[in-house]
Residue, then its C-alpha position, 0 to 999 in steps of 0.5 A: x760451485x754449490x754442492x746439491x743437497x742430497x735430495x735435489x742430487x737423487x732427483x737429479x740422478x733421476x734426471x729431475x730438476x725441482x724448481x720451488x720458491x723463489x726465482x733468485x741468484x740461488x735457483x739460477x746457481x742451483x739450474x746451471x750446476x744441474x746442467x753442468x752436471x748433466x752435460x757430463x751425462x751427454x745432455x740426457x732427457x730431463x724434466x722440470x718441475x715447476x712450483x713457483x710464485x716466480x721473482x727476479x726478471x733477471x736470474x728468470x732470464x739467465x735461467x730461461x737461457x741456460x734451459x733454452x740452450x740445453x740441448x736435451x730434450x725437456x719436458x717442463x711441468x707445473x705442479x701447483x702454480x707457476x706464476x710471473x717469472x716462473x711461467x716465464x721459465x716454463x717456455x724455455x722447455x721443449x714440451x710444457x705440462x701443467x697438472x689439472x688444477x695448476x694454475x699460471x700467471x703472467x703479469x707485467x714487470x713490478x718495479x720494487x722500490x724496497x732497494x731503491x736509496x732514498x737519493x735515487x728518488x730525486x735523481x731523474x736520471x738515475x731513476x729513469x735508467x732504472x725504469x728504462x731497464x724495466x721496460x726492456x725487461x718487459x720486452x724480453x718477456x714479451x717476446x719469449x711469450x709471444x714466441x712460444x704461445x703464438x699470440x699477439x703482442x697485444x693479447x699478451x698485454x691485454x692478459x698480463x694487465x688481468x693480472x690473475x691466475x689461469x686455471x690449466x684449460x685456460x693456459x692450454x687455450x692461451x698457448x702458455x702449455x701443450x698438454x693438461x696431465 
């Protein structure tokens, strides 16, 4: 287990989360020994602060998971931005916030090819595997998105394909928060 730095441990008395940077294998590690630490606490009431440019569909997931199933009660707020995978996180919270002039983004998944090998390329099969779980990485968000916003599949798409950040007003329109603060 990661030891919390004494900031993220005072914040966490305080029964804060602060979700900043990068959605990767660390922040997952970070979220579940804060619920660990909280189910220790008899799930208590927490808040999640959220200031994210998003990343990784799958620490995204499992963290969306490990909130979702959280049985505290959870208010998640953005503060600033939380764009892509970090939006995303935000619909695992029972109440969800943005302040005034945050913005959000949601956008279809991004195939990286930084950490493809090279042979990969010319491996069709290999490739389309790849592409076969990005599709159904796709399809998890889709269907967190359209739970929790209420829209249709195809408003959700017609949305990510904008690919542009939402003022606060136009997430509250969109479903995407409960409440501007």
């Amino acid at each position: 287990m990661r030891i919390l730095s004494s900031l993220q441990r005072g914040l966490l008395e305080k029964r804060i989360i602060d979700l900043r940077d990068d959605v990767d294998d660390r922040m997952f590690e970070y979220v579940r020994e804060c619920m660990a630490l909280l189910s220790l606490k008899n799930n208590p009431p927490i808040h999640i602060k959220i200031t994210s440019d998003g990343g990784s569909v799958t620490s995204c997931l499992f963290i969306h998971d490990l909130f979702r199933l959280y049985p505290g009660q959870k208010t998640g707020t953005v503060i600033g931005f939380a764009r892509s995978t970090a939006a995303v996180i935000l619909q695992a919270c029972d109440k969800r916030q943005a302040a005034q002039n945050s913005l959000l983004l949601i956008h279809s998944v991004m195939i990286s090819m930084s950490r493809v090998p090279l042979d990969e390329f010319n491996d069709t099969k290999e490739f389309g595997k790849r592409l076969k779980n990005s599709r159904a990485d796709q399809e998890r968000l889709y269907l967190i998105l359209e739970r929790r916003s209420g829209k249709s599949r195809s408003d959700i798409v017609a949305l990510c394909k904008e690919d542009r950040d939402l003022s606060a007003e136009e997430a509250l329109a969109f479903g995407l928060i409960d409440e501007i603060i």
